[in-house]
C-alpha positions in Angstrom: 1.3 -38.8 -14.8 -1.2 -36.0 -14.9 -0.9 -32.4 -16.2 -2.8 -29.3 -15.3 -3.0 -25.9 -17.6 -2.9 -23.2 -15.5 -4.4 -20.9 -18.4 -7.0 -18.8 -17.5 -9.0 -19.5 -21.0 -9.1 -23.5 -19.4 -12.7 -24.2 -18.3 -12.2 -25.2 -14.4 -13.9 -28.5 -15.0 -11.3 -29.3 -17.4 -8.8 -28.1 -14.8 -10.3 -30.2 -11.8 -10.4 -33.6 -13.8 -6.2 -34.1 -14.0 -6.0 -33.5 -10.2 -9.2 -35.8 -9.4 -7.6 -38.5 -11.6 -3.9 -38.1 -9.9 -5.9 -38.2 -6.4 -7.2 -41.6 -8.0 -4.2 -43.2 -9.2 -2.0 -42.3 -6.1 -5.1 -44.1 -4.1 -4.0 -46.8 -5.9 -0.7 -46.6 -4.5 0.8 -45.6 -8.1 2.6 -42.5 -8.3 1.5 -40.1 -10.2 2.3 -36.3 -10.4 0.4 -33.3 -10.8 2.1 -30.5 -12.8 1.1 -26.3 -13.2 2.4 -25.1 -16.1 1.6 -21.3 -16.1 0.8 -18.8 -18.7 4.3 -17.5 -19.6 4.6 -13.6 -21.2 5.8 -12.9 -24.5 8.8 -10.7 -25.3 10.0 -9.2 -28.3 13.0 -11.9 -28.7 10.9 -14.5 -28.1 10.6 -15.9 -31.7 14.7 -15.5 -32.2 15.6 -18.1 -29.4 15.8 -21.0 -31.8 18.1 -19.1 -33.6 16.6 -19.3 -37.4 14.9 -15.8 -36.8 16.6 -12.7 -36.7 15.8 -10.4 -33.1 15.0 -8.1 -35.8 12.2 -9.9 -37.5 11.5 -11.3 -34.1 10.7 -7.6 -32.7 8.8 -6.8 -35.5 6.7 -10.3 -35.3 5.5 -9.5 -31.8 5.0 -5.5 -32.5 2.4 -7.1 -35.6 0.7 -9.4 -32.9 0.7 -6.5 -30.5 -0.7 -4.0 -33.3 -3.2 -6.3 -33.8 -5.0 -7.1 -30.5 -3.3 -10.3 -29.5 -1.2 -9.4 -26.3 -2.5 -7.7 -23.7 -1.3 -4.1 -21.6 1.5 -7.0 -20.0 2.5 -8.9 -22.7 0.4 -11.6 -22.0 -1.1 -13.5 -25.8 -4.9 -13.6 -25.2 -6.6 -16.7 -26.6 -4.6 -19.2 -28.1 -2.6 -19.3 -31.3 -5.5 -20.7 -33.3 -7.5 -17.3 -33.5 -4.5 -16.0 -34.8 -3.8 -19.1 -37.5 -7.3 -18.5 -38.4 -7.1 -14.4 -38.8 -3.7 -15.0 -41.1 -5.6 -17.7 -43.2 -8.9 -15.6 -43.7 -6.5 -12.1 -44.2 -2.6 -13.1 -44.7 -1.8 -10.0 -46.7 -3.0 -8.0 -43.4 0.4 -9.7 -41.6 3.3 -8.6 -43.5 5.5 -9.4 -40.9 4.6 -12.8 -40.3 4.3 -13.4 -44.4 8.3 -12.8 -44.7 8.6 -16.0 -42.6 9.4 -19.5 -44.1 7.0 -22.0 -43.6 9.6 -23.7 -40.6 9.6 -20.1 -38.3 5.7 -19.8 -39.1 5.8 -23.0 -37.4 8.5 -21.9 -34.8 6.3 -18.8 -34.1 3.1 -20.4 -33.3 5.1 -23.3 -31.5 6.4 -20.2 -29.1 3.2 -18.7 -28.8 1.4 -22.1 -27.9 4.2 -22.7 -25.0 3.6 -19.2 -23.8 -0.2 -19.5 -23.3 0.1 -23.1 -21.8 -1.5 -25.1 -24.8 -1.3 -28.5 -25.0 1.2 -29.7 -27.9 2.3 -33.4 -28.7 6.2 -33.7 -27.7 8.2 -36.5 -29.9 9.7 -37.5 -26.7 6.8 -39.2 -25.5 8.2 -42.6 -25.3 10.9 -41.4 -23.5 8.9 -39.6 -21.3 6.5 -42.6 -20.1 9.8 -44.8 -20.2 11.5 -42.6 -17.7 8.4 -42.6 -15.7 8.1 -46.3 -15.6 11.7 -47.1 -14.7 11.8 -44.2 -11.9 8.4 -43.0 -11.2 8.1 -40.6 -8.0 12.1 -40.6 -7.2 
């Protein structure tokens, strides 16, 4: 099974190699799929959708990340959520917004902002994953 980012910031050699390795394995006569997974916009309720953050403080998380050069004229988070980690760590007291957060909806925050740019994140379902795979492959 073989992913592809469809993020623009995703050098196109690293987008080429998951399709030339599916073309390999289905050579093979193995199945294996080929997924897009697009760069998805942001939107002020965003960060409420798990249901520990108020739309409130969501609105006011993604007006700070606006304010501050991360979304684009669409909505769109520019880079990934690293830059931002990084900015909060070197200057926390200049995100106010994202300081009256618990540690669990920092988390929840960058977890959203990493799905919306199409990073690449470890799922706890992995064994369940490949076991499906295995037991149904291309069906």
């Amino acid at each position: 099974m073989t992913c592809y980012n469809k993020n623009e910031n995703v050098v196109a050699i690293e987008n080429a190699t998951p399709l030339f390795n599916s073309q390999i394995i289905s050579s093979w006569g193995v199945c294996s799929k080929y997924f897009i997974k697009v760069h998805a916009l942001l939107y002020a309720e965003r960060f409420a959708s798990r249901g520990d953050i108020t739309i409130p403080k969501s609105t006011a998380i993604f007006n700070e990340l606006k304010s501050k050069g991360y979304l684009n004229n669409r909505n769109y988070f520019i880079g990934f959520s690293n830059a931002t980690v990084n900015a909060y760590t070197t200057n926390y007291t200049a995100f106010s917004k994202f300081n009256s957060l618990t540690v669990l909806q920092k988390l929840n925050v960058i977890e959203q902002i990493d799905l919306s740019v199409s990073d690449y994140q470890i799922y706890s379902d992995y064994n369940q994953a490949t076991l499906k795979f295995f037991n149904t492959q291309c069906i």
